[in-house]
C-alpha positions as CSV (number, residue, x, y, z in Angstrom):
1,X,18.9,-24.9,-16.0
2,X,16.1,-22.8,-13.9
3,X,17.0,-18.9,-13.3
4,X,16.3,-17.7,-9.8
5,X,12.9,-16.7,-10.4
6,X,11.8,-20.1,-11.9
7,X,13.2,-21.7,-8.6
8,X,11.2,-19.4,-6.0
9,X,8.0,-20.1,-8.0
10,X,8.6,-23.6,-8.2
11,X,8.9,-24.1,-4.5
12,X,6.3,-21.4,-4.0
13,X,4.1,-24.2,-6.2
14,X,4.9,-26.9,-3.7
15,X,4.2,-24.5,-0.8
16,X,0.3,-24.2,-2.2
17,X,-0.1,-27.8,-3.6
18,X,0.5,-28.8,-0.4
19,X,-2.0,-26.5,1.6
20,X,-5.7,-27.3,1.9
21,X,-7.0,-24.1,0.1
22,X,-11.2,-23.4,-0.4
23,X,-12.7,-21.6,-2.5
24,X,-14.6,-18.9,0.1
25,X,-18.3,-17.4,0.0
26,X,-18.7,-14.3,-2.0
27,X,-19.6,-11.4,-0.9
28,X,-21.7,-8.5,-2.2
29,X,-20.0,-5.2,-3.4
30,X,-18.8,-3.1,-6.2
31,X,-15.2,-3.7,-7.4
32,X,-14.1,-0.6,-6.0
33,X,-15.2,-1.7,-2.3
34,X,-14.2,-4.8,-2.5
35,X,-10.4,-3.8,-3.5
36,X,-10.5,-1.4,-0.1
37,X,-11.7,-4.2,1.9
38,X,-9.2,-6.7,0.7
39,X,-6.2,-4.1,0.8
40,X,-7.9,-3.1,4.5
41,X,-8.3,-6.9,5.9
42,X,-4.8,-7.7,5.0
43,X,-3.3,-4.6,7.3
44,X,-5.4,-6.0,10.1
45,X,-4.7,-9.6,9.3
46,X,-8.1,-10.5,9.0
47,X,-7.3,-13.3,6.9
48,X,-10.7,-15.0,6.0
49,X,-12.2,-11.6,5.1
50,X,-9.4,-10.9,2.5
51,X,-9.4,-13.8,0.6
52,X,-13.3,-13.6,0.0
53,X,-12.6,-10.1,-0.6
54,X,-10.3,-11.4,-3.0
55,X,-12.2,-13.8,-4.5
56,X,-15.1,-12.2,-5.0
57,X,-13.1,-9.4,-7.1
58,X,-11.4,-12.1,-9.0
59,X,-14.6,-13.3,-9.9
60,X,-15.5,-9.5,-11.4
61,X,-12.3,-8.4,-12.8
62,X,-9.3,-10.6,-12.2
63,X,-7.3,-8.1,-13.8
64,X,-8.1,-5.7,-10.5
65,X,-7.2,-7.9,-7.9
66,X,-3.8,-8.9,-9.9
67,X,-3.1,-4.8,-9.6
68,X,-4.2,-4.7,-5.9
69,X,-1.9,-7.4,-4.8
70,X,0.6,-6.1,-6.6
71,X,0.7,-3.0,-5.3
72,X,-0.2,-3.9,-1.7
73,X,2.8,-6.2,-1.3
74,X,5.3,-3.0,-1.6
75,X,2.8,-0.5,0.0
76,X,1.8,-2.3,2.8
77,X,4.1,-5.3,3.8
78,X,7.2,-4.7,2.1
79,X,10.7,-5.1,4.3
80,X,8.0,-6.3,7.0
81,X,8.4,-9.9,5.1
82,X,10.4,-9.6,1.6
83,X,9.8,-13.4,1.2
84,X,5.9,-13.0,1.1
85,X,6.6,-9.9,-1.4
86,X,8.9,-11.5,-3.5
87,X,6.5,-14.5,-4.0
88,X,3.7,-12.1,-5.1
89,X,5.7,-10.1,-7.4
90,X,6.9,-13.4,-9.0
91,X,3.2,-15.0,-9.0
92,X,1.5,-12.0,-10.4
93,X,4.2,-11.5,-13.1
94,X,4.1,-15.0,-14.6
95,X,0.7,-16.1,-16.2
96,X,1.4,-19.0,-17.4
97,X,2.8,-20.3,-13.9
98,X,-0.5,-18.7,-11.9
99,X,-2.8,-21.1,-14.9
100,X,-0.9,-24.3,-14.4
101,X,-0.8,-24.0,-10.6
102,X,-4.7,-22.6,-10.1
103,X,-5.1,-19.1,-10.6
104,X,-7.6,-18.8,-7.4
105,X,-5.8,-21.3,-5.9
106,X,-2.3,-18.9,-5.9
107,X,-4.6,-15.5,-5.2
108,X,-5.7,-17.2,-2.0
109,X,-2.5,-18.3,-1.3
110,X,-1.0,-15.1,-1.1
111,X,-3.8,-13.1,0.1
112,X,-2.9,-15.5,3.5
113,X,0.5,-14.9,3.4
114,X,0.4,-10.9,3.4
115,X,-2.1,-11.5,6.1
116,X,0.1,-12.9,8.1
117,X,3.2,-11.0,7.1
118,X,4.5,-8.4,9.3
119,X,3.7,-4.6,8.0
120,X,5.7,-2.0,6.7
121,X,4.6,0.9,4.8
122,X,8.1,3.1,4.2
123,X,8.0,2.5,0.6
124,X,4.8,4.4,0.4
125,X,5.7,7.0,3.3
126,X,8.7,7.9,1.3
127,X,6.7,8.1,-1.9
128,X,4.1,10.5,0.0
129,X,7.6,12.6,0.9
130,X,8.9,13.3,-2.4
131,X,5.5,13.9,-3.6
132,X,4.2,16.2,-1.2
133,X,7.1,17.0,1.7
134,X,7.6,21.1,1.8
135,X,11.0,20.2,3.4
136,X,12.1,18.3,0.7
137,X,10.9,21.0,-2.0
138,X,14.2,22.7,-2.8
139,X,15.8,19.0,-3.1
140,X,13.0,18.0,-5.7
141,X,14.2,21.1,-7.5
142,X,17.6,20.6,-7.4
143,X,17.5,17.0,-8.2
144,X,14.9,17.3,-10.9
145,X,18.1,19.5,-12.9
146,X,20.4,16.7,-12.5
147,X,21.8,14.5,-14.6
148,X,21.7,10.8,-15.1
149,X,25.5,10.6,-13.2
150,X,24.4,12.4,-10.7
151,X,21.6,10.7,-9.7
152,X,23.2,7.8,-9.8
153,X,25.7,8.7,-7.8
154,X,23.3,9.8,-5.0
155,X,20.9,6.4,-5.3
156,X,24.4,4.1,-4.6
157,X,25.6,7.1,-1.9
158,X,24.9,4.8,1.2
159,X,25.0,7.8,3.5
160,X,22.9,9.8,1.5
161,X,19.3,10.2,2.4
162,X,16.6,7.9,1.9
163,X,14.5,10.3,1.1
164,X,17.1,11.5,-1.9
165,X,18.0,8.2,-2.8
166,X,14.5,7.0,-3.2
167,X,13.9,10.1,-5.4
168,X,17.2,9.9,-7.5
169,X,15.9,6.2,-8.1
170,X,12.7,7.4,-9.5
171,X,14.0,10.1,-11.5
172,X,16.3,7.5,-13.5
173,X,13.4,5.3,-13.9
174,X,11.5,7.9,-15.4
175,X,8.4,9.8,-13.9
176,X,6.6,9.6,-17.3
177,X,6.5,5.7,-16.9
178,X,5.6,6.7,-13.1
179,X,3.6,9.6,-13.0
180,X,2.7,11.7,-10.4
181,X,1.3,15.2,-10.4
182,X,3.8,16.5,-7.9
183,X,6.6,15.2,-10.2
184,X,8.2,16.8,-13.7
185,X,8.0,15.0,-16.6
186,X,11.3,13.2,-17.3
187,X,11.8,9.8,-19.3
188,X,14.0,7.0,-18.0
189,X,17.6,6.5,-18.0
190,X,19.3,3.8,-19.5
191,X,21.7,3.7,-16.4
192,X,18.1,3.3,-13.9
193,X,18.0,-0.6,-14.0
194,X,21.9,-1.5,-14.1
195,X,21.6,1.4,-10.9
196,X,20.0,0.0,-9.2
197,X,21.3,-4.1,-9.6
198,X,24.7,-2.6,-8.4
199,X,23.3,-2.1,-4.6
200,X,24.4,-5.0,-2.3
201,X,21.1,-6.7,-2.1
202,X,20.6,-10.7,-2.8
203,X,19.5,-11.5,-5.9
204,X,16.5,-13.5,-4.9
205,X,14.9,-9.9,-3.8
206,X,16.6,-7.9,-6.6
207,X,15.6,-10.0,-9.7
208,X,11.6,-10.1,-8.4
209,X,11.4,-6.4,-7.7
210,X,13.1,-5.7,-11.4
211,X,11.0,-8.2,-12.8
212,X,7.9,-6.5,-11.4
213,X,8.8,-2.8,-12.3
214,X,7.2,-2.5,-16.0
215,X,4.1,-4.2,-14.7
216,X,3.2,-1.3,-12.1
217,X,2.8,2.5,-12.7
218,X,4.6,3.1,-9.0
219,X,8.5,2.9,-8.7
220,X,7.5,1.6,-5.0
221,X,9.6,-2.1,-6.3
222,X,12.2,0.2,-6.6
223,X,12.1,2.1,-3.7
224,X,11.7,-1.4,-1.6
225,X,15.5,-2.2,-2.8
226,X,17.0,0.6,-1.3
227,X,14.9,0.4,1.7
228,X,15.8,-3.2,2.2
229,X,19.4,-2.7,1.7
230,X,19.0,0.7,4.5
231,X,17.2,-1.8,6.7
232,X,20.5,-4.1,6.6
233,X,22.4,-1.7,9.3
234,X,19.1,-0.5,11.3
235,X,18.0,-2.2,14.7
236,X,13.9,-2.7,14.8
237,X,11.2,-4.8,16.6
238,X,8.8,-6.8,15.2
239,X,5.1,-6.1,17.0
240,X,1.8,-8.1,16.9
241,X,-1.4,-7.0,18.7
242,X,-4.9,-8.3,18.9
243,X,-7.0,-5.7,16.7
244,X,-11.0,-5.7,18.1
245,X,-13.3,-6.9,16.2
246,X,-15.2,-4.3,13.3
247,X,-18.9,-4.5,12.7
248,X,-19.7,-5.5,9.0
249,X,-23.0,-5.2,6.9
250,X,-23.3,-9.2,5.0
251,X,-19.8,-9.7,5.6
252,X,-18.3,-6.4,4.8
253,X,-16.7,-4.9,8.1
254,X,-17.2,-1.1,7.8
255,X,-13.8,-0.1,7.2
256,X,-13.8,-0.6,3.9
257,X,-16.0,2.8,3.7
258,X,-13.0,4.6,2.7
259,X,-12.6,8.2,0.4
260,X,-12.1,5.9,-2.5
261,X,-15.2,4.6,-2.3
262,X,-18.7,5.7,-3.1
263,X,-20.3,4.3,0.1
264,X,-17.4,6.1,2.2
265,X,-17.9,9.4,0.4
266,X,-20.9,9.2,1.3
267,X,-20.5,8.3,5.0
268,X,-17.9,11.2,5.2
269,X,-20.9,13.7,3.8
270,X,-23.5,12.7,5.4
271,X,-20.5,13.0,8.9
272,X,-19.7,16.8,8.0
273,X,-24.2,17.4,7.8
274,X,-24.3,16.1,11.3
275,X,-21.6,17.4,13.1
276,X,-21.2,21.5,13.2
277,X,-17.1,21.4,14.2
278,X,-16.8,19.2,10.9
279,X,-18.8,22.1,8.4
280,X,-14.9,23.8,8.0
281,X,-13.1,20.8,6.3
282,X,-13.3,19.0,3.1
283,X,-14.1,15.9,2.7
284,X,-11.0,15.1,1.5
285,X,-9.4,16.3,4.6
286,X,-11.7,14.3,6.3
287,X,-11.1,10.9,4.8
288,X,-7.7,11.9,5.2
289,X,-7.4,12.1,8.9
290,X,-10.2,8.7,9.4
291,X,-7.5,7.0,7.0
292,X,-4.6,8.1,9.4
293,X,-6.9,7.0,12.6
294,X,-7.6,3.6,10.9
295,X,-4.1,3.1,9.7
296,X,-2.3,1.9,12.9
297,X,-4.8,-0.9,13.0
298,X,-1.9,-3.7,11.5
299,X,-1.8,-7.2,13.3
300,X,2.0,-7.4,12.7
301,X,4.1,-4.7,12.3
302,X,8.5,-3.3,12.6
303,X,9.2,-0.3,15.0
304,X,12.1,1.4,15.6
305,X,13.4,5.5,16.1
306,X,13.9,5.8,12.5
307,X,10.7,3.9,11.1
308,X,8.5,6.2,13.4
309,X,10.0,9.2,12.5
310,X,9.9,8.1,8.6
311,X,6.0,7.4,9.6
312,X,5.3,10.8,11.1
313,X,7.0,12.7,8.3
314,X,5.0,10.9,5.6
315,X,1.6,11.6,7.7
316,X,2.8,15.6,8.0
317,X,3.5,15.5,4.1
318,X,0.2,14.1,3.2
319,X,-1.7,16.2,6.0
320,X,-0.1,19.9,4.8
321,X,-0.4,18.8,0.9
322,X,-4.3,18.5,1.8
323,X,-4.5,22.3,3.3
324,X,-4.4,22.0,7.0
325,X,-1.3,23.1,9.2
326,X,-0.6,20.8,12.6
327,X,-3.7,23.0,15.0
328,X,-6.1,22.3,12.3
329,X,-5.1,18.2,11.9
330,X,-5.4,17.8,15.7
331,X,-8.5,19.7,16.2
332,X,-10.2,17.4,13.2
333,X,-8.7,14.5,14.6
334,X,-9.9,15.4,17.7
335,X,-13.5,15.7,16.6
336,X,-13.5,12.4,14.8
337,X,-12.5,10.8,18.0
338,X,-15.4,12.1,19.6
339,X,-18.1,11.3,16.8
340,X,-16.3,7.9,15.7
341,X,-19.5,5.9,16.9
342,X,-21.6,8.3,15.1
343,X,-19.2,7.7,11.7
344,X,-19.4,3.9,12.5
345,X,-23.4,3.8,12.6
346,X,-23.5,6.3,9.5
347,X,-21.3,3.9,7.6
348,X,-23.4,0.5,8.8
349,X,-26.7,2.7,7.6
350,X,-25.1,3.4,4.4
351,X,-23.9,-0.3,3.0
352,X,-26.7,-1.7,4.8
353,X,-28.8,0.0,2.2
354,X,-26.7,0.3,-0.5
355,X,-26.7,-3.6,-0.4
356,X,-29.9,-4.6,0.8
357,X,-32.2,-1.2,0.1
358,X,-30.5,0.6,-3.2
359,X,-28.1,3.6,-2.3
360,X,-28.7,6.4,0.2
361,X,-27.7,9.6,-2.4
């Protein structure tokens, strides 16, 4: 007899037998740049730039898109559609499945679907809280003392926090198995898993996001349970907008420059040289604040009072961990605004010749 898991793969194998797949162009780039432009293109729904994002970085290290994806489905989609996050976690976890189905076939496959899917990032706006939130320090402190009961008592507390429950959660799990550097060292609980399968969620969402846990080195799987089962009693819409066209460099649209790449670092330098009211700030600060201006750009995407505020509050956290206070982050912001042509053009010069004419630094 199948188990859950085996049946949502199996239909999830007739879903992509019966769709006319091909294989797309490559496209030039390191694997770094091509792993921002995929994760990028499927925010913006820009579906047949993400899948030969994607299969271009299969092609150079299968073992890096696998990781993307399965870090992008929480990240980046999660409550927005659990059904297209569930089928990744299930895909990516299963080998044998992903070589008797077509292991391009089923990347492609669900690089479309998280294109399509509605966004939601509060599993990694949350994350970004515990990590780095000054107003939920003296929590962190407090909680980080506690013991397994404890914490299990706040993760199933249903009018506790989300915040707290999402941190209880990844304290039982064990922040040496998901480190961060804003996080003690503490090993996981026996009681984290069973924990966790005693929330009221349906087992064709629970049993995926376990399942995927031990592959990843973020508890966002984890976090995406208790959001999903805080999402059961909120009211939200569900948005889709038109996002403008983005000039690209051999296929490459030009936000894929990001901080985490070497083309972007370089953009964001050569930025601060040119502009005099950018000389005070970092260049971490300032791929920070492009990343914020850039990150509304989703095709599809929830709303509501509560998700806004969660989205604001993960923003702040990241913003004051990075040095500035709320002048500082409007006045950069500000400035960007006003040179964002001048980035753009900067950024075209820079993978233009890092592509066609060898690297600019």
């Amino acid at each position: 007899m199948l188990d859950l898991c085996d049946e949502i793969l199996n239909e999830l194998a007739d879903e992509i037998q019966a769709s006319t797949i091909c294989e797309p162009e490559p496209i030039m780039g390191d694997r770094w740049l091509l792993a921002s432009l995929l994760q990028k293109a499927i925010r913006r729904g820009d579906t047949q730039t993400a899948k030969k994002a994607a299969a271009s970085l299969w092609r150079q290290d299968r073992n890096s898109v696998f990781r993307r994806l399965i870090t992008i489905a929480p990240e980046d989609i999660g409550v927005g559609d659990l059904d297209a996050v569930v089928k990744t976690f299930l895909a990516l976890t299963s080998s044998d499945w992903r070589k008797k189905v077509g292991e391009l076939k089923v990347i492609l496959f669900l690089v479309g679907a998280l294109c399509e899917a509605h966004k939601n990032r509060l599993s990694e706006e949350i994350y970004t809280q515990i990590e780095k939130s000054p107003e939920l320090a003296k929590v962190k402190r407090k909680m980080v003392d506690a013991d397994d009961i404890q914490l299990m008592k706040t993760v199933k507390n249903q009018r506790s926090d989300l915040n707290k429950r999402c941190m209880a959660a990844w304290l039982l799990l064990g922040t040496r198995k998901y480190p961060s550097d804003f996080m003690p060292g503490r090993g996981p609980s026996s009681y984290a898993l069973s924990t966790l399968r005693d929330l009221p969620i349906s087992s064709s969402i629970m049993e995926p996001c376990l399942k995927v846990l031990p592959k990843t080195q973020w508890p966002l799987a984890g976090f995406l349970l208790l959001i999903a089962h805080k999402m059961q009693t909120e009211s939200f819409e569900l948005v889709e907008i038109d996002i403008p066209a983005t000039p690209n460099v051999e296929g490459i649209p030009i936000y894929a420059l990001d901080t985490f790449t070497r083309t972007g670092q370089a953009s964001f330098r050569k930025l601060r040289s040119a502009i005099d009211e950018l000389r005070e700030f970092s260049l971490n600060q300032i791929g920070l604040a492009v990343f914020y201006l850039e990150g509304r750009n989703l095709n599809k995407y929830m709303v509501s009072p509560f998700l806004n505020e969660m989205q604001w509050k993960g923003e702040y956290a990241d913003i004051y961990s990075s040095g500035l206070c709320d002048a500082r982050y409007i006045g950069l912001k500000t400035v960007l605004t006003e040179h964002w042509e001048t980035l753009q053009q900067i950024r075209s010069d820079i993978l233009k010749h890092t592509l066609l004419g060898g690297s600019l630094w």
